[in-house]
C-alpha positions in Angstrom: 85.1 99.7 70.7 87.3 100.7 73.9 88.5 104.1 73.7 91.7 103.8 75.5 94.3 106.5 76.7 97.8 105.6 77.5 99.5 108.2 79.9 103.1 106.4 80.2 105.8 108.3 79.5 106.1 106.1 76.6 104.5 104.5 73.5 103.2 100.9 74.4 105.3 97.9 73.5 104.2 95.1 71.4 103.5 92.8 74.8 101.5 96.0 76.4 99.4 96.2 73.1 98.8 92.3 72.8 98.1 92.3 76.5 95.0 94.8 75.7 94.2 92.9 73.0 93.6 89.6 75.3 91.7 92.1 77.6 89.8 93.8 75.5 88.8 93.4 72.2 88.4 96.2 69.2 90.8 98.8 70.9 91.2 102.6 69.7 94.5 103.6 72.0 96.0 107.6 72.4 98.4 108.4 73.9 98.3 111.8 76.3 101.1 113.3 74.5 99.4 113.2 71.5 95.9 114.4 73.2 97.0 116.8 75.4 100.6 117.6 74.6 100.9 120.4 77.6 98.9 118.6 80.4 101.4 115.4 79.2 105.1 117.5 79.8 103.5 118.8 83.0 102.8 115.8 84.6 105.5 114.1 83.4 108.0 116.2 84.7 106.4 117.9 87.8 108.0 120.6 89.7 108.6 120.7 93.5 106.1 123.6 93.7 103.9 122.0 91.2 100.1 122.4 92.2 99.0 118.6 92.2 95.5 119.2 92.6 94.9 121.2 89.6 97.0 118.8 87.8 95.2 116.1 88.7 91.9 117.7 87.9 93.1 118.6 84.4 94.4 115.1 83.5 90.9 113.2 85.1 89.0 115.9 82.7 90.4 114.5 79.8 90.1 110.9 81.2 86.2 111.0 80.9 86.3 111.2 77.1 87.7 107.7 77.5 86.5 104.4 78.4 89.8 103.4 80.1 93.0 105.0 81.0 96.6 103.1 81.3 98.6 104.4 84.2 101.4 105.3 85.8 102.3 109.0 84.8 103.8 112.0 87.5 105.5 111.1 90.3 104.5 108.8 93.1 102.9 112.5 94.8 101.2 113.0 91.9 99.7 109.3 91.6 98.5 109.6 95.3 97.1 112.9 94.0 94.8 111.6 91.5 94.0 108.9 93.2 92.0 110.7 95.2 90.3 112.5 92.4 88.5 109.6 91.3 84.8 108.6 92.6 84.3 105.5 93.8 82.6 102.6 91.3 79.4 102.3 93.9 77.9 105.1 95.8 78.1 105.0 99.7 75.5 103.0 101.0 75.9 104.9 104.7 76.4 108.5 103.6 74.7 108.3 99.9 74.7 112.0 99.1 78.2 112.8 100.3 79.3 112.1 96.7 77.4 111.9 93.2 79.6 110.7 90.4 79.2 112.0 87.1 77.7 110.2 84.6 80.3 110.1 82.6 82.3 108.8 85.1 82.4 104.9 84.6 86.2 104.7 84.0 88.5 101.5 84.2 92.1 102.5 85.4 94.6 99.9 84.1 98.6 100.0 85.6 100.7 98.6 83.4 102.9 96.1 85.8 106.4 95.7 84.7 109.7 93.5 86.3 113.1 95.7 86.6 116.1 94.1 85.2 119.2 95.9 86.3 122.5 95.4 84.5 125.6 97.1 86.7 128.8 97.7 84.8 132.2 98.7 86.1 133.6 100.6 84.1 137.5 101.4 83.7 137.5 104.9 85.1 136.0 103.4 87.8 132.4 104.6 87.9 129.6 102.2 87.2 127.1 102.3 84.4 123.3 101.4 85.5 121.0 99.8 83.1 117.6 99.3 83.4 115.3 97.0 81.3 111.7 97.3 82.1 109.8 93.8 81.0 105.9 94.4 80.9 104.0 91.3 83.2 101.0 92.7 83.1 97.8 95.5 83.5 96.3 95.4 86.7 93.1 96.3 86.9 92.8 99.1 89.6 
């Protein structure tokens, strides 16, 4: 069974879940707000003076007790952030002790891939009304 934890600011829709389903079979999905409540409000709505790095630390910490994690979360800073957090899949064949990964380090990072529909309305005052619908395509694999 895949232990999987869902960071997006939101629950995942019934074509997110099905899409996992197709991927993966015998899923147990949490969501980071329900995990780590704190660590979840933090990244989700980071401050300019924010300290990234810790952040980032914190959130791949509760990553490895999970076989895959479902991004994005944070800001695009905070993404980058993370990013660089994470070992690579393969040590480095030319510089082999600059970096040992854990053990417990053999994650799968899926980004959920979604189309924007945007709906402008005029509206009699004169100011326009923005809706977006977000249509989930796909996880890619990262």
């Amino acid at each position: 069974m895949k232990k999987i934890l869902n960071t997006m600011q939101h629950a995942l829709t019934d074509e997110q879940i099905i899409d996992l389903n197709n991927m993966f079979t015998q899923n147990n999905i949490s969501n980071l707000r329900d995990v780590d409540n704190e660590l979840f409000k933090q990244i989700s709505n980071i401050s300019v003076d924010a300290n990234l790095n810790d952040l980032a630390e914190q959130l791949l910490n509760v990553a490895k007790e999970f076989d895959i994690v479902i991004l994005p979360i944070g800001s695009p800073a905070f993404m980058f952030k993370f990013a660089t957090k994470i070992p690579p899949k393969f040590p480095s064949i030319l510089f082999p002790n600059i970096f040992n990964p854990p053990v417990n380090m053999d994650l799968t990072f899926l980004f959920a891939h979604s189309d924007r529909i945007s709906v402008e309305k005029q509206n009699e005052d004169g100011t326009v009304t923005k809706t977006n619908t977000f249509k989930h395509i796909k996880f890619l694999v990262m």
